[in-house]
N, C-alpha and C positions, 0 to 999 in steps of 0.2 A: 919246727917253726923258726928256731933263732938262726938258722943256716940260710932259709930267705931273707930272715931282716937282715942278716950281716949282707947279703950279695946286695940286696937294693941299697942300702948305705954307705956302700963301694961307689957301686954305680953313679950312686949323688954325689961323692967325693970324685968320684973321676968327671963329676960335669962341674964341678966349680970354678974352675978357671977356665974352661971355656966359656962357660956363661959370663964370665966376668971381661973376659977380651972383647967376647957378644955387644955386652952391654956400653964398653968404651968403643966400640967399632957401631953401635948402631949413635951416641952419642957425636963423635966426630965428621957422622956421617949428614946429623945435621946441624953443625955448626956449621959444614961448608953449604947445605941444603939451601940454610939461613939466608945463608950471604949472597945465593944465587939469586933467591926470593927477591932480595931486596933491590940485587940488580935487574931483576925484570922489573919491579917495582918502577924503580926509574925510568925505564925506558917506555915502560905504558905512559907514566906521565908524561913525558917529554913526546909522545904520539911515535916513537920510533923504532917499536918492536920488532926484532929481528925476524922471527918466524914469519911476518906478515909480511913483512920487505922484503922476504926471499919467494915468500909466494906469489908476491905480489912480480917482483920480476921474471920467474919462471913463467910465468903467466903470459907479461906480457912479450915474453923470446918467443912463445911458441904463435901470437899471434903474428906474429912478423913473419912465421911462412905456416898458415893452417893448414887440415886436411882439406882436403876438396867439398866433402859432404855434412850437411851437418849433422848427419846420425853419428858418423867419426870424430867429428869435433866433440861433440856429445860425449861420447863415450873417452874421449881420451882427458877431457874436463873432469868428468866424474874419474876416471883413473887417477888422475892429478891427486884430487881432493881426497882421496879414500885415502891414499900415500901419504898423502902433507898429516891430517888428521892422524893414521897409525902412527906415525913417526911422534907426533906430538901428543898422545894419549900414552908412547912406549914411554916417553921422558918422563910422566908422572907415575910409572909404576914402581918409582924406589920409594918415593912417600905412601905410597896403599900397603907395601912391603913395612916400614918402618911405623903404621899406624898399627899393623897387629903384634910386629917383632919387639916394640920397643917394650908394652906391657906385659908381655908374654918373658921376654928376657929379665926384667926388674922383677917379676914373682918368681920365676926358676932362681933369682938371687939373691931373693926375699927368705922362700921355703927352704935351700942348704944350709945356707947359713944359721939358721933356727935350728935345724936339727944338730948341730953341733952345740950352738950356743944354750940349748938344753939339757943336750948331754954332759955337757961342760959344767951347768947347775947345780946335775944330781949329786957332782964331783965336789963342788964347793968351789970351782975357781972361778972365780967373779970375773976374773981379768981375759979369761979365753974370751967367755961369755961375753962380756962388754965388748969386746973387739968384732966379734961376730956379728950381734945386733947392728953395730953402727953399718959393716957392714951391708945387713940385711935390710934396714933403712936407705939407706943412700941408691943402695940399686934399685928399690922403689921408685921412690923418687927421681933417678936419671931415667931408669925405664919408660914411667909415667908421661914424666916431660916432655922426654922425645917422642912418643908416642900422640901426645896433643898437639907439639906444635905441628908434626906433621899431618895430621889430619884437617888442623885449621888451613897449614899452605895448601894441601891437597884440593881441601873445597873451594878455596878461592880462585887458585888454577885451574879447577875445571868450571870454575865461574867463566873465565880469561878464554879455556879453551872452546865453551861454548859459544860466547860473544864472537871470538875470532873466526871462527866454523863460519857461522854465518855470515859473517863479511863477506867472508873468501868464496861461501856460495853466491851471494848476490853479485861479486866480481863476477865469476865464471856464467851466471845468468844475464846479468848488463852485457858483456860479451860475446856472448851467444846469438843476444837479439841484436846488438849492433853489427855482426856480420853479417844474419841475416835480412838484416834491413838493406845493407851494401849490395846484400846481394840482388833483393827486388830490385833497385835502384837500377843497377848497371842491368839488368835484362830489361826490365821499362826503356831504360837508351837503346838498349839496341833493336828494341823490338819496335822507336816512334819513329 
């Protein structure tokens, strides 16, 4: 039995510093997350989000030469939108990522560092021990953190994402019936 606990407390010693790169790499990842937040932030106030403004132009390039039919118009609208949406559902999967990574990585840095700073105990040197705990603490803690905030920005951009979904359908549907109304129109001329 003491030949498994020795291989599994290898095995924890050889994840220690990766977990701990883990945890400043999931860390870093939203301090720029943050920052991006914040510039979207601003730009929804300011009414001038990018992703809308690019759809909204793609949009209206392709009406300036449609297909012919509106089952094609149809379908290349709904192609559009299925596109726009992946692409912008893809950009929210590094916070869904860092909402399980972050607490997942802060306990894997939690539980190593304990097993040393225990074994360290049995020893008597307070001082390994102390250094591990804080350790063990702190990557809690960094873990934790980034794990909430990214779930909070998470839910709020797929707030963002949903409100903008719908625009962008109602665009492609105003559009839809205003061609086809152009169209009634000009075969009424030509047909009085």
């Amino acid at each position: 039995m003491n030949i498994l606990e020795s291989i599994l407390l290898a095995i924890a010693n050889l994840l220690y510093y990766p977990v701990l790169l883990g945890v400043l790499l999931v860390l870093l990842h939203q301090v720029v997350a943050v920052g991006k937040f914040m510039s979207e932030l601003k730009q929804r106030r300011n009414k001038n989000f990018k992703r809308i403004q690019a759809f909204k132009a793609q949009h209206a390039d392709y009406f300036k030469a449609p297909a012919a039919t509106y089952k094609v118009i149809e379908y290349d609208l709904v192609s559009k939108l299925r596109k726009w949406h992946q692409s912008y559902n893809k950009s929210l999967s590094a916070n869904r990522l860092v909402v399980k990574a972050g607490p997942s990585l802060g306990l894997l840095g939690t539980l190593i560092p304990m097993g040393t700073a225990l074994a360290s105990l049995s020893q008597g040197d307070l001082m390994i021990m102390s250094a591990n705990m804080v350790t063990a603490f702190t990557t809690t803690v960094v873990g934790m953190a980034s794990g909430l905030t990214a779930f909070l920005m998470h839910y709020k951009q797929t707030e963002w994402m949903k409100r903008d979904l719908l625009e962008c359908e109602s665009l492609c549907e105003r559009s839809l019936m205003e061609w086809e109304n152009e169209l009634e129109h000009t075969e009424n001329l030509i047909n009085s």
